[in-house]
N, C-alpha and C positions, 0 to 999 in steps of 0.2 A: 522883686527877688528873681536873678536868674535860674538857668534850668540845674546850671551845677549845684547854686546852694539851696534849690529846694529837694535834689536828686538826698542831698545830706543831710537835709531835716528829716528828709523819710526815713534815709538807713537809721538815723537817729532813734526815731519811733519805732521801728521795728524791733529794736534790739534792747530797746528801753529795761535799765535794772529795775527790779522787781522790790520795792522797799517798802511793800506792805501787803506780805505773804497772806492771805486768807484762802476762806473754803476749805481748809487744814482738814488732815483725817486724823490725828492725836489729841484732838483736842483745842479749845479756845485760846486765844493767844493776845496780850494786850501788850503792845508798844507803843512809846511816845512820839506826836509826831514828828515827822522830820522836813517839814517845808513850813513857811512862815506861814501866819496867817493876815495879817493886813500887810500887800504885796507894796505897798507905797507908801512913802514918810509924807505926815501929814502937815498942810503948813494951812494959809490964811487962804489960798485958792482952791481947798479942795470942796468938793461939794457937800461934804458934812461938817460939823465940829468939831472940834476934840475930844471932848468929852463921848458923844457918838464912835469915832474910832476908838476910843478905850474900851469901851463896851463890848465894839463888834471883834476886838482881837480878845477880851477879857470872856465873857459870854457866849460867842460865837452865831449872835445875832444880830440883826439890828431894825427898828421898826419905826416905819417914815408915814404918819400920816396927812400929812398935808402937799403931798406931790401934783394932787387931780383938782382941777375945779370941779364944781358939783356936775357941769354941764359934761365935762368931758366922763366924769365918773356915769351919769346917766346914759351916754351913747355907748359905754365899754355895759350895763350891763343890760340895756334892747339886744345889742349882737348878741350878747351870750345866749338872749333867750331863743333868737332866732335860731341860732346855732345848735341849741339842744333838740329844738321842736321840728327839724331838718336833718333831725339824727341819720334817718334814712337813707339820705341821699349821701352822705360821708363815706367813702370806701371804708370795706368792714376790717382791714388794720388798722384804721386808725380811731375805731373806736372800741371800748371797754364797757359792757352792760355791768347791770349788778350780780353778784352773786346766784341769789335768787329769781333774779325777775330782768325783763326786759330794758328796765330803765338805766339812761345813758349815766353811766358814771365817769367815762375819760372821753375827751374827744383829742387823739396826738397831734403834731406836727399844726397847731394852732395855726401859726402863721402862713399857713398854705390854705387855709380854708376862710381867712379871713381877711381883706385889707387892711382894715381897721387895727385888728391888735399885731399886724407885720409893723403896722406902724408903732403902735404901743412897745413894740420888741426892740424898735431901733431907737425909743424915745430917749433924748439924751438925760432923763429924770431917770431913765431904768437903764439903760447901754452903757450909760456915763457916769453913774455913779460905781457899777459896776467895773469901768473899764482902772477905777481907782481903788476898788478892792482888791482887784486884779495885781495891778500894775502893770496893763499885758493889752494890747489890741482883745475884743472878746468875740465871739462869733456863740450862736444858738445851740448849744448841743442837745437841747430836748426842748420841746414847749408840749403844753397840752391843758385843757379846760376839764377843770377836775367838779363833779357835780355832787353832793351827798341830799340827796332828798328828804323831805322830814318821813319820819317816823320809821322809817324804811335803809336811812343810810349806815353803810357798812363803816366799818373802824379801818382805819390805815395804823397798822403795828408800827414798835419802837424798830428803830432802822438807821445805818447810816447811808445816804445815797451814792456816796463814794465808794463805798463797801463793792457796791453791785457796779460802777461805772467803771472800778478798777479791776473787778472777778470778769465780769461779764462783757464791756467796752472798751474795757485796754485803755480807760485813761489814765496816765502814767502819777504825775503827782495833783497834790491835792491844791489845784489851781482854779475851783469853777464856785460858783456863787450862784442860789438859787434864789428869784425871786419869786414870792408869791403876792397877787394882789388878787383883794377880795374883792367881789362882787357882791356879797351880801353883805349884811352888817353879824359880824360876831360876835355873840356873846359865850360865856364860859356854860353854857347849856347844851348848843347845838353844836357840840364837835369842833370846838375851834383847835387850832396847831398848837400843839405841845412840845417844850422841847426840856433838855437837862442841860443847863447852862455851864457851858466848862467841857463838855463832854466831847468838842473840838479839837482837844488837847489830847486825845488818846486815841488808836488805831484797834478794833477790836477786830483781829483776826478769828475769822467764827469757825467752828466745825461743821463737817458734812460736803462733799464731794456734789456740784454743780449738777443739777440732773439736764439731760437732753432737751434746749427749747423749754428753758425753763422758766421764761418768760411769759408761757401762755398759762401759767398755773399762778404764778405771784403777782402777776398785773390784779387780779382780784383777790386771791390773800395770801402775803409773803408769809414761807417760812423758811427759805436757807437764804443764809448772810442774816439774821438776824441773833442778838447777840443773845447770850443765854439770860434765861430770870432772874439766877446769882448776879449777875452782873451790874444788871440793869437797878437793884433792890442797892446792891452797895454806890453804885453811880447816883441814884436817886436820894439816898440816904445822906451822901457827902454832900450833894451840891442842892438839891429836892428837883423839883419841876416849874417849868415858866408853864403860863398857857398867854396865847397873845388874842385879847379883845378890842374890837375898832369898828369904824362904822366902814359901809362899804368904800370902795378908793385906797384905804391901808396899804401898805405893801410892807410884807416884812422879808428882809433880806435874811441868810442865812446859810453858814458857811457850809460846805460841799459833807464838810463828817461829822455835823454837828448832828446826835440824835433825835429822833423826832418823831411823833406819830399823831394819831388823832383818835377820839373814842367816835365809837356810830352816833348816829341820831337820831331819836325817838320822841324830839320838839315836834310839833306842829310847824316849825320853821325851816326849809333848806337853805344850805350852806352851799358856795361855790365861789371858785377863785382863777383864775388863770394863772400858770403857772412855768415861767419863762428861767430857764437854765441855762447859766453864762459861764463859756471856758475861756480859760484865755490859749489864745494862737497858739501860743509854743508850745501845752500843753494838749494837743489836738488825741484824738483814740490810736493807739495801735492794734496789735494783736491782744485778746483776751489774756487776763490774767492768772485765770483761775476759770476758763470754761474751753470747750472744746473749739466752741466759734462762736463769733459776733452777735450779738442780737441783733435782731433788723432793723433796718434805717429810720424807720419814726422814731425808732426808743432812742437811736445815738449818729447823730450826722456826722458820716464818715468820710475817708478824702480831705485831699486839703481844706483847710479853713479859708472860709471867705469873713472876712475882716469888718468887721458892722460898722457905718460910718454913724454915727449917732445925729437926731435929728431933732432942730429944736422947734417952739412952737406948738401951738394947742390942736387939738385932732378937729376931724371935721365930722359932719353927718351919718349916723349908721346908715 
């Protein structure tokens, strides 16, 4: 790309129409979406099935077990343990204790703290599956190793992630695909990912007015951009609830405004996943939508997009 048409992609993003007003101070607001959601017409070369993209455009998820052999599933989760247990040494934005206590519940910007899962981020089973949800070159806009400890782990509320990456990061439409892979084994006990299937299809512009740096308060438990309990009761009622159970390795893809949350954990078991969020290029962040300014760079890599080249091949040694 030369200098003029990247000069125009920027004016582009800067000035990007607003088409899905939230943070409203009148009250909650629900519109249908207005960008597709499976970015690519699917044929016999794509990396999933058909049946799979009807799903991921119909449900607004999609869940792949069999991506990791057991060995590579074993080195993704020795790192994570070294990675938790090295808390300390992490610069302290990029990590998230718990509510209560000490213990690491985020670690951000993963791929910086890791070789191994920068490789996992460019894996073309995760880059490249995504880059066909997409239809779009993809580049990282968040990563981060999310931890819930047993007996002790907190709940992640019903939420759409776009919600906040369009209020808060200025990402303009809804073009990003989040993967999450587990590292433990889920079951529907310890807090596995819930989501409301369909719930894709709908924009819930929320009430209440963005507070200042309001990321240091939601990173441990959201409550603005979160849709009201009306809402969620008739959302839930129409369509019910997924929860997604698998052993460790799973990864389940899921679209950028699909609802979603998790209950705490009070098993004797922790839960823990890496957690890798894919935009595509042309949809890079501009100005905030609905905040006063930017969150800071671990939560949304900002500047032009660099273009993930996806990599094939199995990982090597933690």
């Amino acid at each position: 790309m030369n200098v003029q048409s990247k000069n125009a992609v920027e004016a582009e993003r800067q000035t990007a129409e607003d088409l899905y007003p939230t943070r409203l101070a009148d009250g909650e607001m629900m519109t249908l979406r207005k960008d597709p959601v499976l970015w690519s017409d699917w044929d016999e070369s794509a990396p999933i099935t058909k049946s799979e993209a009807e799903h991921y455009a119909e449900k607004g998820y999609l869940v792949r077990r069999d991506l990791f052999s057991k060995d590579e599933v074993g080195v993704m989760i020795e790192t994570s343990r070294k990675l938790r247990e090295q808390g300390q040494r992490i610069r302290a934005e990029d990590l998230i204790t718990e509510p209560e206590s000490e213990a690491v519940r985020t670690i951000f910007r993963l791929e910086e703290h890791s070789d191994l899962f920068d490789r996992v981020a460019r894996d073309e089973r995760m880059a490249g599956l995504a880059r066909f949800l997409l239809g779009d070159d993809v580049y990282i806009h968040q990563s981060r190793l999310n931890y819930k400890p047993g007996f002790t782990g907190k709940e992640f509320y019903w939420h759409s992630d776009f919600e906040t990456w369009h209020a808060e990061d200025g990402m303009p439409r809804m073009r990003a695909v989040s993967a999450s892979l587990l590292l433990t084994d889920n079951s529907a006990l310890n807090g596995p990912l819930m989501l409301i299937p369909g719930s894709h299809l709908t924009f819930i512009g929320t009430q209440g007015e963005t507070p200042d740096a309001n990321h240091e308060s939601s990173l441990k438990k959201q409550e603005i951009g979160v849709p009201s309990q009306e809402t969620l009761k008739r959302l839930a009622a129409e369509a019910g609830i997924d929860h997604v159970e698998g052993p460790a390795g799973t990864v389940i893809f899921f679209e950028c405004n699909t609802l979603h949350g998790s209950n705490g954990n009070i098993t004797p078991d922790p839960r823990s996943n890496a957690f890798f969020v894919y935009n595509a290029v042309s949809n890079a962040s501009a100005e905030p939508f609905a905040a006063k300014s930017p969150r800071p760079d671990y939560l949304a890599n900002r500047g032009t997009p660099k273009a993930i080249q996806p990599v094939k091949g199995s990982f090597g040694e933690a």
